[in-house]
PyMOL Python script that loads the backbone (N, CA, C, O; Angstrom):
from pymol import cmd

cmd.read_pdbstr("""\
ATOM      1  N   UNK A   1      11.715 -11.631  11.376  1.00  0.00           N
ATOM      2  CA  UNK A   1      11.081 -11.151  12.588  1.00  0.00           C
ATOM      3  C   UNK A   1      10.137 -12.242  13.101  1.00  0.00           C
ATOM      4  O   UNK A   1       9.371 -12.786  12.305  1.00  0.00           O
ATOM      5  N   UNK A   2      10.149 -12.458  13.907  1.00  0.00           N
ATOM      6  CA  UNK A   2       9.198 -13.784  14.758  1.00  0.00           C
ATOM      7  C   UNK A   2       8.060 -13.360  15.117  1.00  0.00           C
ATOM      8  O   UNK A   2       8.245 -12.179  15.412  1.00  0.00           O
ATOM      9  N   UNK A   3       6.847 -13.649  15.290  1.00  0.00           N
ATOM     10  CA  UNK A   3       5.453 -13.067  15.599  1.00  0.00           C
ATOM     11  C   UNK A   3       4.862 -14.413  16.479  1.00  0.00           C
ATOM     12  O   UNK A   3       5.433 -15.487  16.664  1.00  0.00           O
ATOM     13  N   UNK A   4       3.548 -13.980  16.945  1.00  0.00           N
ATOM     14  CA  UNK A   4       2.914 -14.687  17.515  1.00  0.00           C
ATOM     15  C   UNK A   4       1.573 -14.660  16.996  1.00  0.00           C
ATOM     16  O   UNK A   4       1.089 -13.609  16.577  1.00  0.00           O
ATOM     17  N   UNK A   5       1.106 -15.463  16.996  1.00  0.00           N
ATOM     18  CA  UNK A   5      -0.684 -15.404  16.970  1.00  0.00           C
ATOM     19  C   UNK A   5      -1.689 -16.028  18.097  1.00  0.00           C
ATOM     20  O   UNK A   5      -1.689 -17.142  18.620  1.00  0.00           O
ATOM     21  N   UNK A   6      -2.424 -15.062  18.252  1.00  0.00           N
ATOM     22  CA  UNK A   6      -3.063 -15.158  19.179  1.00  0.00           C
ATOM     23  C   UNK A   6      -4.553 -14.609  19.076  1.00  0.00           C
ATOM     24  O   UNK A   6      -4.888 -13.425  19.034  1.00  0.00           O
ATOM     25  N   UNK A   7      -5.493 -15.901  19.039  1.00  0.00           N
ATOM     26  CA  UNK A   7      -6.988 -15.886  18.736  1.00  0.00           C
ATOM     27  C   UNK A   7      -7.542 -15.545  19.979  1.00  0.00           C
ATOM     28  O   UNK A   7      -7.519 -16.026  21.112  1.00  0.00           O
ATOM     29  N   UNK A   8      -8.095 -14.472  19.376  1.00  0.00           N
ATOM     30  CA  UNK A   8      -9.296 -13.773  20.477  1.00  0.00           C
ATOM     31  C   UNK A   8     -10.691 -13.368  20.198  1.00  0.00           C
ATOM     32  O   UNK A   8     -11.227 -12.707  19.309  1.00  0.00           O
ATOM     33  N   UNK A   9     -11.072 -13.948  21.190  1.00  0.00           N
ATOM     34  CA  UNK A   9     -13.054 -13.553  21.445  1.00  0.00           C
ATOM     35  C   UNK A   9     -13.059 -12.031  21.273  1.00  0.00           C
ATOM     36  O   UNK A   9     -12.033 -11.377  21.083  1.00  0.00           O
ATOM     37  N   UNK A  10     -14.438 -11.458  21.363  1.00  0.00           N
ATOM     38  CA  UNK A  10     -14.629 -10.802  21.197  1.00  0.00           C
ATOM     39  C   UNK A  10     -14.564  -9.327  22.187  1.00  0.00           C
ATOM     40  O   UNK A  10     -14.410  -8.138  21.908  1.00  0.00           O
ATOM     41  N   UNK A  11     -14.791 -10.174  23.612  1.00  0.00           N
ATOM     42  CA  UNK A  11     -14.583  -9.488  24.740  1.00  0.00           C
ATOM     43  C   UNK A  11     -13.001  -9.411  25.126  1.00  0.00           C
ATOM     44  O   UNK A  11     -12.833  -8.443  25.868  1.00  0.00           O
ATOM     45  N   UNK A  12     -12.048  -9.957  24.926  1.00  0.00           N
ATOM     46  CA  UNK A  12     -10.419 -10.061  25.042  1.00  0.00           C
ATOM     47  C   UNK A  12     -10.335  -8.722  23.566  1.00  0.00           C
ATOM     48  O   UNK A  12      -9.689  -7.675  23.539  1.00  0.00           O
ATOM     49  N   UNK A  13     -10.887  -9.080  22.930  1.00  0.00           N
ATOM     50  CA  UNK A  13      -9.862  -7.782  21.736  1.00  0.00           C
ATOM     51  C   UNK A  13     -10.281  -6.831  22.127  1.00  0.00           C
ATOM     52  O   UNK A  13      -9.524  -5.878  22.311  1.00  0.00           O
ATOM     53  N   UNK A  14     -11.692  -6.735  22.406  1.00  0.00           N
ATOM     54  CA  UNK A  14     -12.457  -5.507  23.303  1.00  0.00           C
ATOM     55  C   UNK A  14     -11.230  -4.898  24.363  1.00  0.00           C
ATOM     56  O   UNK A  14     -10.415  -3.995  24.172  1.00  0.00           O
ATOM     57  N   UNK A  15     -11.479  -5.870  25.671  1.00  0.00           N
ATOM     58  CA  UNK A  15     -10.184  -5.092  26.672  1.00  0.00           C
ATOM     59  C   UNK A  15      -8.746  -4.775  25.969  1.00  0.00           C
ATOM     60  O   UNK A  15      -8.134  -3.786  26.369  1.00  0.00           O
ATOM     61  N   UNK A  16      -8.229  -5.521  25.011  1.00  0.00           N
ATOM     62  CA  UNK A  16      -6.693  -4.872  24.488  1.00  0.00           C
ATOM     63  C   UNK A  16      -7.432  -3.406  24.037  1.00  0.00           C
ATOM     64  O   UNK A  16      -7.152  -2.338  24.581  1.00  0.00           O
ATOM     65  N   UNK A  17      -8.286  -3.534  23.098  1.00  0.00           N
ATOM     66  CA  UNK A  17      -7.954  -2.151  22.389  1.00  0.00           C
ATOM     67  C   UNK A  17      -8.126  -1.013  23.594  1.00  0.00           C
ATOM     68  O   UNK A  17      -7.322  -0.089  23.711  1.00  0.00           O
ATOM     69  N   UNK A  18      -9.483  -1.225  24.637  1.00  0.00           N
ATOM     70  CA  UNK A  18      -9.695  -0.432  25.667  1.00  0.00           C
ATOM     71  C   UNK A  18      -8.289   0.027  26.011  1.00  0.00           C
ATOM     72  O   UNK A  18      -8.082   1.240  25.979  1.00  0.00           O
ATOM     73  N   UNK A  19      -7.321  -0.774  26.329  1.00  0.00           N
ATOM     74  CA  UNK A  19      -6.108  -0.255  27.388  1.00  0.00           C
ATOM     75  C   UNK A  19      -5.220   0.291  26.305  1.00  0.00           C
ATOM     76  O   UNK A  19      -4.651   1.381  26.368  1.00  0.00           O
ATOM     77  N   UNK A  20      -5.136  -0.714  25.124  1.00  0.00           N
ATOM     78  CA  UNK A  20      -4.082   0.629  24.168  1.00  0.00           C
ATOM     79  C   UNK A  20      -4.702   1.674  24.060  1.00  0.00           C
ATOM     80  O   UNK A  20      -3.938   2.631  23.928  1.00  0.00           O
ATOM     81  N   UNK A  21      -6.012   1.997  24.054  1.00  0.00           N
ATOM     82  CA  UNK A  21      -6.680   3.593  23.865  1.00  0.00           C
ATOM     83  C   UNK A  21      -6.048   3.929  25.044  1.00  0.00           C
ATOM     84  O   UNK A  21      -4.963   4.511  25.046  1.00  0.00           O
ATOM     85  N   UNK A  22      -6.766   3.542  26.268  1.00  0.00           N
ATOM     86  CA  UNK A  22      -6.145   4.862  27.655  1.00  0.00           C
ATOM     87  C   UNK A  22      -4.389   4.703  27.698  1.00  0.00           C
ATOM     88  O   UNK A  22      -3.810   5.701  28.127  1.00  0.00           O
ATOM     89  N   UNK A  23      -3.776   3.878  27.409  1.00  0.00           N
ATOM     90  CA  UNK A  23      -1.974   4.295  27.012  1.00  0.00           C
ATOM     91  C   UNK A  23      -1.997   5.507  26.208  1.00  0.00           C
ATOM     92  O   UNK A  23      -1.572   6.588  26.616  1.00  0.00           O
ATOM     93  N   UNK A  24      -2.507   5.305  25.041  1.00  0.00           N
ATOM     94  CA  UNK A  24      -2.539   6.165  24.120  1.00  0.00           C
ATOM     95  C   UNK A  24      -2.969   7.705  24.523  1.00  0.00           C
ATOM     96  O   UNK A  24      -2.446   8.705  24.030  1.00  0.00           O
ATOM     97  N   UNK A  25      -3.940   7.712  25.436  1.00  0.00           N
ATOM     98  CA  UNK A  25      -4.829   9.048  26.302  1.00  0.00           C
ATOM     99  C   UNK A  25      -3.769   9.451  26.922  1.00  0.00           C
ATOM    100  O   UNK A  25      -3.606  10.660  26.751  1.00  0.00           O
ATOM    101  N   UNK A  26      -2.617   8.747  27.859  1.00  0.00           N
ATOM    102  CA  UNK A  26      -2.176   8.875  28.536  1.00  0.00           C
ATOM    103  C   UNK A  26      -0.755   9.273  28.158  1.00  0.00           C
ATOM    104  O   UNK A  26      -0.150  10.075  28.870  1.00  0.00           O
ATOM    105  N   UNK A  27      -0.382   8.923  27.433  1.00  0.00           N
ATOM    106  CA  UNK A  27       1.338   9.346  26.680  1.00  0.00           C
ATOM    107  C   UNK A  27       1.105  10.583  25.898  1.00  0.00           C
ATOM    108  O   UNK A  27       1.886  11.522  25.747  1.00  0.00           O
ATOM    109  N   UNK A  28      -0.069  10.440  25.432  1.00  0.00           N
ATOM    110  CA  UNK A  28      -0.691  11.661  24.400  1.00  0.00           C
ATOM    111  C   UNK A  28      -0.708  13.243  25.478  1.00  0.00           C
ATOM    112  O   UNK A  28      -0.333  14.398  25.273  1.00  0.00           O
ATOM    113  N   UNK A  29      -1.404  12.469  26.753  1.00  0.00           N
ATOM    114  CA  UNK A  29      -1.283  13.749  27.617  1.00  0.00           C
ATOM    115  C   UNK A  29       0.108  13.941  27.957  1.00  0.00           C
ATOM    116  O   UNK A  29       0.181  15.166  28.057  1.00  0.00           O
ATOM    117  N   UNK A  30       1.373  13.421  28.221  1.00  0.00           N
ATOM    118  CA  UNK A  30       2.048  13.562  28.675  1.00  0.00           C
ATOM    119  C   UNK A  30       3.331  14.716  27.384  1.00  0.00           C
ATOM    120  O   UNK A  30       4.072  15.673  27.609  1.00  0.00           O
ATOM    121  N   UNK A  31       2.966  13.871  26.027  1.00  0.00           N
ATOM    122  CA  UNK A  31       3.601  14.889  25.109  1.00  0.00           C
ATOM    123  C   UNK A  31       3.038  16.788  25.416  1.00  0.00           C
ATOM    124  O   UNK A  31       3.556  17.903  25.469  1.00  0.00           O
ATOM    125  N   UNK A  32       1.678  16.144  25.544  1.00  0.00           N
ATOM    126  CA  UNK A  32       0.846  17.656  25.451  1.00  0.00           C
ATOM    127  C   UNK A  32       1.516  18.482  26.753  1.00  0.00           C
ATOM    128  O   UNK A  32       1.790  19.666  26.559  1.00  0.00           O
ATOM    129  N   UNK A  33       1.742  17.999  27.850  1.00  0.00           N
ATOM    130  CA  UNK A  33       1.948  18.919  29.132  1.00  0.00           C
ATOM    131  C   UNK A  33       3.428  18.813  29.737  1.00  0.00           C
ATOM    132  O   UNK A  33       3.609  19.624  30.645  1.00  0.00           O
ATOM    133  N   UNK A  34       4.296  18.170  29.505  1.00  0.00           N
ATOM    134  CA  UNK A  34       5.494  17.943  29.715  1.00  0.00           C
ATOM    135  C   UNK A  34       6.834  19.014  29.067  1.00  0.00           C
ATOM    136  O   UNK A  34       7.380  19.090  27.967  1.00  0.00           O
ATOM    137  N   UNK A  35       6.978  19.638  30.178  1.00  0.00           N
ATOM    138  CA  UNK A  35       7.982  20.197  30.071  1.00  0.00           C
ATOM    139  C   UNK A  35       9.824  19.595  29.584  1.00  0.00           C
ATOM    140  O   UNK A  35      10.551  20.341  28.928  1.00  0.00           O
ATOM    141  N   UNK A  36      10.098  18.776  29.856  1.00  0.00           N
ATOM    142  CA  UNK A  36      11.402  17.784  29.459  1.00  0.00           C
ATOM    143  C   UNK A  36      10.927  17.675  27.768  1.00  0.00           C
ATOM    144  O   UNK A  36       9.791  17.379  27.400  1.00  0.00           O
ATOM    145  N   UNK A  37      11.804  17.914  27.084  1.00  0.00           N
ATOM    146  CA  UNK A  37      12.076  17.546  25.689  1.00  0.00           C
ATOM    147  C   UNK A  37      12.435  16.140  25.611  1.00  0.00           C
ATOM    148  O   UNK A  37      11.599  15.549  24.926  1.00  0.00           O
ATOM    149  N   UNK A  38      13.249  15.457  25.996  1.00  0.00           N
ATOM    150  CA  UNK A  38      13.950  14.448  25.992  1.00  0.00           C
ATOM    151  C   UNK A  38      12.635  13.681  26.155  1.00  0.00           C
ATOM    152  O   UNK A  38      12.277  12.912  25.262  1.00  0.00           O
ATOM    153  N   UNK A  39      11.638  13.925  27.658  1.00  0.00           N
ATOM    154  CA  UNK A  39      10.694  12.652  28.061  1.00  0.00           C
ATOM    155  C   UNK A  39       9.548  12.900  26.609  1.00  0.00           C
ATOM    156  O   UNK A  39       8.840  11.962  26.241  1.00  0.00           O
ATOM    157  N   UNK A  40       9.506  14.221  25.922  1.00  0.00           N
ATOM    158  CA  UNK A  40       8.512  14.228  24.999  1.00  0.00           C
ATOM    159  C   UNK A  40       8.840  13.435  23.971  1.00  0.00           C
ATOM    160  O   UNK A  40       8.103  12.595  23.453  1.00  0.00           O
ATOM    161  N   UNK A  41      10.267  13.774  23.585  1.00  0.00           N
ATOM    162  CA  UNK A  41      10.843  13.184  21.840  1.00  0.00           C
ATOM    163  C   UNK A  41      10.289  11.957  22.722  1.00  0.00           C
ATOM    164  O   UNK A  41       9.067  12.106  22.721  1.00  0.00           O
ATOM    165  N   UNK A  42      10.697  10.522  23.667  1.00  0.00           N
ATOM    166  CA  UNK A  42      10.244   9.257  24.218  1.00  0.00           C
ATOM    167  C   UNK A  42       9.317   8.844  24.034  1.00  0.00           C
ATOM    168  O   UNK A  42       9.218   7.797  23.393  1.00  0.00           O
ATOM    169  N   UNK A  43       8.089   9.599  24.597  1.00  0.00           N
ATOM    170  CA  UNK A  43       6.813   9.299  24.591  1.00  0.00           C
ATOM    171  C   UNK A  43       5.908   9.463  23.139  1.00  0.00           C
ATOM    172  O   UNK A  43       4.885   8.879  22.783  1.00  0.00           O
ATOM    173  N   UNK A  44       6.717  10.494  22.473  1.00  0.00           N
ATOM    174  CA  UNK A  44       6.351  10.451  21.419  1.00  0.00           C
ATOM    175  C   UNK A  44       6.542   9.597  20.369  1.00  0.00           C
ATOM    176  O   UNK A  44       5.655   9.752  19.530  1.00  0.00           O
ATOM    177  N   UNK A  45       7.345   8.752  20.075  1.00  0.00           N
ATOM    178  CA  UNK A  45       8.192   7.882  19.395  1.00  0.00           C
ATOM    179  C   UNK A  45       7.635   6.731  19.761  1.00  0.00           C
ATOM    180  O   UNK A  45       7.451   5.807  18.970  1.00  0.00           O
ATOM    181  N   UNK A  46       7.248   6.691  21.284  1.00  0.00           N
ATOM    182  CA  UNK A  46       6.394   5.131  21.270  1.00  0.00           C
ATOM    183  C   UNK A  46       5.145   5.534  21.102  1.00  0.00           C
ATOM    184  O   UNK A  46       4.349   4.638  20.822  1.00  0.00           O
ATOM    185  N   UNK A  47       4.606   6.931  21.212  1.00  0.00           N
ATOM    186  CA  UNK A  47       2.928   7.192  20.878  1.00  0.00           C
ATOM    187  C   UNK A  47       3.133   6.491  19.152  1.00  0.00           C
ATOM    188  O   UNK A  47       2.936   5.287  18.988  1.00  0.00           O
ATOM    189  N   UNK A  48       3.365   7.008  18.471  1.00  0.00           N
ATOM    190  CA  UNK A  48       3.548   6.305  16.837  1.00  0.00           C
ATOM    191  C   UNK A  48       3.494   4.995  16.813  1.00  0.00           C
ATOM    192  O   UNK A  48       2.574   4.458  16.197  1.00  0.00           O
ATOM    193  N   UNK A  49       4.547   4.160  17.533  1.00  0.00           N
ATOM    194  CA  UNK A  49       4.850   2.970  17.691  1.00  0.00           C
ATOM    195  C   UNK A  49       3.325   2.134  18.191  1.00  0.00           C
ATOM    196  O   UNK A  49       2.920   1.104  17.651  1.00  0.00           O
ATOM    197  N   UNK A  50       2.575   2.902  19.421  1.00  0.00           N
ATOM    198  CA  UNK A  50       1.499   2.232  19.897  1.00  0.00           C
ATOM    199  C   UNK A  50       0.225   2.507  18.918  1.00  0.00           C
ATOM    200  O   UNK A  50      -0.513   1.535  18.755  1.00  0.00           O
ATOM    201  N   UNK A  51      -0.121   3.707  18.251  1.00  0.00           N
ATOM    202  CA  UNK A  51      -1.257   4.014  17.539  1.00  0.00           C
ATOM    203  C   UNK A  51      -0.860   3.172  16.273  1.00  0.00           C
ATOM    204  O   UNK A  51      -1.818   2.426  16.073  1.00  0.00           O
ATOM    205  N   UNK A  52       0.174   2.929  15.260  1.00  0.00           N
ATOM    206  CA  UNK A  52       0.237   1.656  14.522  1.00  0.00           C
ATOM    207  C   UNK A  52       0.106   0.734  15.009  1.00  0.00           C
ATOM    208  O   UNK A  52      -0.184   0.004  14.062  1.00  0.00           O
ATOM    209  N   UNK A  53       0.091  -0.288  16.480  1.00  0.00           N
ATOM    210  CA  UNK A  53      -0.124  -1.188  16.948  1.00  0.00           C
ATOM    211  C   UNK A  53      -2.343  -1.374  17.112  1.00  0.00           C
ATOM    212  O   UNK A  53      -3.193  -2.255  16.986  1.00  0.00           O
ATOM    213  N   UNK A  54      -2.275  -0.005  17.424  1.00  0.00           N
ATOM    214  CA  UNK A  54      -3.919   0.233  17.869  1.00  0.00           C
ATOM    215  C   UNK A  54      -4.250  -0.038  16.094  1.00  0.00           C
ATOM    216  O   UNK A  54      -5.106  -0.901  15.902  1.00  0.00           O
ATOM    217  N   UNK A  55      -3.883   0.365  15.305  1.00  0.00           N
ATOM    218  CA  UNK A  55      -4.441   0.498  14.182  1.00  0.00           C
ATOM    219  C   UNK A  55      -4.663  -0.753  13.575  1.00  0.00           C
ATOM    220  O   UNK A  55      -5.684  -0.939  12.914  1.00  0.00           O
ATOM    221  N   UNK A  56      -3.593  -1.854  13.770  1.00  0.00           N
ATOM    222  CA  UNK A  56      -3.481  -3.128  13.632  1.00  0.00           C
ATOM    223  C   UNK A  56      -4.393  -3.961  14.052  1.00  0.00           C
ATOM    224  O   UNK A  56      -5.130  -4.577  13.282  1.00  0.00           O
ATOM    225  N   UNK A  57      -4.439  -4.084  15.645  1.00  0.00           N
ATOM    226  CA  UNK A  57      -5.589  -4.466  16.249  1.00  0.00           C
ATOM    227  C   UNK A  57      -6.849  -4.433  15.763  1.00  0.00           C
ATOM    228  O   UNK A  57      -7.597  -5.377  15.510  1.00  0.00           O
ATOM    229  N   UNK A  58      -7.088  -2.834  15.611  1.00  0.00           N
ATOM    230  CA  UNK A  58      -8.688  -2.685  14.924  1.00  0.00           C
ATOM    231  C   UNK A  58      -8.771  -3.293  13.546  1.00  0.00           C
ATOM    232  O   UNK A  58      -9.549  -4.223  13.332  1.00  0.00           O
ATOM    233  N   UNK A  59      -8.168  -2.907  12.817  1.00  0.00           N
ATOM    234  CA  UNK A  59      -8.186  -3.819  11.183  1.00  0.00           C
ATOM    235  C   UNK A  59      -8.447  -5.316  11.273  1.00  0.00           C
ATOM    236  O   UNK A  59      -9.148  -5.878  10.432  1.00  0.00           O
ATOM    237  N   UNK A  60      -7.949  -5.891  12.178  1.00  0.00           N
ATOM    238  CA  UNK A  60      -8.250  -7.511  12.542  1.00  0.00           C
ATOM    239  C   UNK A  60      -8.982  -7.508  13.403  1.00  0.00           C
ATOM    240  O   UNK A  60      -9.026  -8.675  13.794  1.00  0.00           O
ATOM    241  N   UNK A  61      -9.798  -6.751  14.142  1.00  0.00           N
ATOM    242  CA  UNK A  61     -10.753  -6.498  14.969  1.00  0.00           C
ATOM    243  C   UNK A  61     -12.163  -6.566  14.187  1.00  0.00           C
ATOM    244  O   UNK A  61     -12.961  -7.463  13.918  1.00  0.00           O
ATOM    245  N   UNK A  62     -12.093  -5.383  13.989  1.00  0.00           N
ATOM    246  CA  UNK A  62     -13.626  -5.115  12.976  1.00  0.00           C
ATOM    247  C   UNK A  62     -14.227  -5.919  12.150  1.00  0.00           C
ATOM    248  O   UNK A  62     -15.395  -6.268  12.327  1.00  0.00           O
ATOM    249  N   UNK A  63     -13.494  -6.315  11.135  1.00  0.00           N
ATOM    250  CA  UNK A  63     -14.246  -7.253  10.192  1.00  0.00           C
ATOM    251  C   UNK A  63     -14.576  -8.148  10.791  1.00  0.00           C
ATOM    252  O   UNK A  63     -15.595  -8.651  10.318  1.00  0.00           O
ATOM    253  N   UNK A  64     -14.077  -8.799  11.943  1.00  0.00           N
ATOM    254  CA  UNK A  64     -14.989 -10.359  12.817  1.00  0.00           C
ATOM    255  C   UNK A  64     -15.562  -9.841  14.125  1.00  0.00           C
ATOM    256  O   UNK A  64     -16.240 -10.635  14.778  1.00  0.00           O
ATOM    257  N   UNK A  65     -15.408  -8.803  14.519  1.00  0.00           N
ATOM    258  CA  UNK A  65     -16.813  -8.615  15.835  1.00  0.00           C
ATOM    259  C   UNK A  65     -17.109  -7.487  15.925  1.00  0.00           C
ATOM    260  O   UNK A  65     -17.471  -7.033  17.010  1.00  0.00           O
ATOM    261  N   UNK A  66     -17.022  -6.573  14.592  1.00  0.00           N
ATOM    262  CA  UNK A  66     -18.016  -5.490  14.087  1.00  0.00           C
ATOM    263  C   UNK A  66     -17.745  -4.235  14.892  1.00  0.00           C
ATOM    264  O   UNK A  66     -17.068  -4.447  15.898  1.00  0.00           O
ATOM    265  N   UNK A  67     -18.090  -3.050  14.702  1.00  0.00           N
ATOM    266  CA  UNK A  67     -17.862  -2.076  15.613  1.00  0.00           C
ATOM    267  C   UNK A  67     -17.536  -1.763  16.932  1.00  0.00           C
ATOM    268  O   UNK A  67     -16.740  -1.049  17.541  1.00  0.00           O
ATOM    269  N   UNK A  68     -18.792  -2.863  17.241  1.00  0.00           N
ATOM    270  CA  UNK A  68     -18.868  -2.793  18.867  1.00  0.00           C
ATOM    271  C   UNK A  68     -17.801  -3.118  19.249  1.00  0.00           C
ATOM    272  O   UNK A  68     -17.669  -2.565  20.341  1.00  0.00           O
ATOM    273  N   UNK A  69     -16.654  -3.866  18.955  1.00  0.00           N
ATOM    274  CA  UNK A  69     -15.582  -3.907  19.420  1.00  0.00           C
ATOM    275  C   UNK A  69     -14.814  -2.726  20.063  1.00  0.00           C
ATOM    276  O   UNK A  69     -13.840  -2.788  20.812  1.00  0.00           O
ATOM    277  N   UNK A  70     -15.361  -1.817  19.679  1.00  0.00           N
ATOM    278  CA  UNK A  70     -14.630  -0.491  19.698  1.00  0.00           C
ATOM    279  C   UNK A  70     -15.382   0.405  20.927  1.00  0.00           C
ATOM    280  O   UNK A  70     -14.736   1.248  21.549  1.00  0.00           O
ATOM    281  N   UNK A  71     -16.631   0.172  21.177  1.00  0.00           N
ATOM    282  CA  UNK A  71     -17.307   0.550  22.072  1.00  0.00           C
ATOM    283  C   UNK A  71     -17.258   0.375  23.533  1.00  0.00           C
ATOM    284  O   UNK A  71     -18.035  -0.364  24.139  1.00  0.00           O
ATOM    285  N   UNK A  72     -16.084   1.254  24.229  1.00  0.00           N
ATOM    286  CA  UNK A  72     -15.626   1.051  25.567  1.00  0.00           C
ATOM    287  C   UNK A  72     -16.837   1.107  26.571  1.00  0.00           C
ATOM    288  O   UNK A  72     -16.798   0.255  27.459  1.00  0.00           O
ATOM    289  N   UNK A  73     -17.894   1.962  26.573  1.00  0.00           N
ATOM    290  CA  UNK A  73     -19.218   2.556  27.069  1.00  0.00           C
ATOM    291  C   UNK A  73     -19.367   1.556  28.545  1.00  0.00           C
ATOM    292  O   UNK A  73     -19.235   0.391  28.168  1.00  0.00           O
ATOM    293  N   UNK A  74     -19.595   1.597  30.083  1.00  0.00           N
ATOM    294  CA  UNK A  74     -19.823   0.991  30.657  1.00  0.00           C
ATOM    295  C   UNK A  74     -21.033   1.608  31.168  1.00  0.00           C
ATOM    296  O   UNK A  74     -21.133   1.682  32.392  1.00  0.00           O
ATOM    297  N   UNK A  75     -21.867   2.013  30.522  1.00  0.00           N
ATOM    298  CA  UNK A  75     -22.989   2.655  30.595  1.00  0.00           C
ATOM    299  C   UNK A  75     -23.933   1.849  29.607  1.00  0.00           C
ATOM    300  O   UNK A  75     -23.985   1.892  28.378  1.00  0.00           O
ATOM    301  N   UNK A  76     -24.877   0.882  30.785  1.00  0.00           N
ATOM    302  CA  UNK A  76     -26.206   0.083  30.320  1.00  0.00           C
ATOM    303  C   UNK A  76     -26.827   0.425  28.988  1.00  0.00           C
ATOM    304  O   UNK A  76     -26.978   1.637  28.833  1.00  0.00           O
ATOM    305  N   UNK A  77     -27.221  -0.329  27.997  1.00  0.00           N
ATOM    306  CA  UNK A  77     -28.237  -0.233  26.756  1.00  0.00           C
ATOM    307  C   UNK A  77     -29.325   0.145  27.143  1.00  0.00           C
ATOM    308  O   UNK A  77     -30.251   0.286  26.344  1.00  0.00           O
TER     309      UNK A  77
END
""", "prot")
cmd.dss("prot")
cmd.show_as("cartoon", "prot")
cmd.util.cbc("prot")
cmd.orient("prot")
């Protein structure tokens, strides 16, 4: 399998994880309210696929720029 690596600051891993969370908000709502079986089994199958990806991220996240990485908040200190 071929991979890439790709070094990121602290504010870049910040925005990935931000947008895999709202994907994640967002497919998550769509299993929850979706009538079609077919579009649920879909969305569901890549929800798994993306929350092991989110999970990945954070594990190589955290230990080098600490929690706050995780802290979407656009609401001032």
């Amino acid at each position: 399998m071929r991979q890439i690596e790709l070094p990121l600051v602290a504010g870049e891993a910040q925005l990935i994880l931000e947008a895999l969370a709202e994907l994640d908000a967002k497919w998550a709502h769509i299993c929850e309210t979706s009538k079609d079986d077919d579009e649920v089994a879909d969305y569901g199958n890549d929800l798994i696929a993306l929350r092991l990806l989110i999970n990945k991220v954070k594990e190589a996240a955290l230990p080098v720029f600490g929690a706050g990485v995780t802290n979407f908040s656009r609401t001032p200190l």
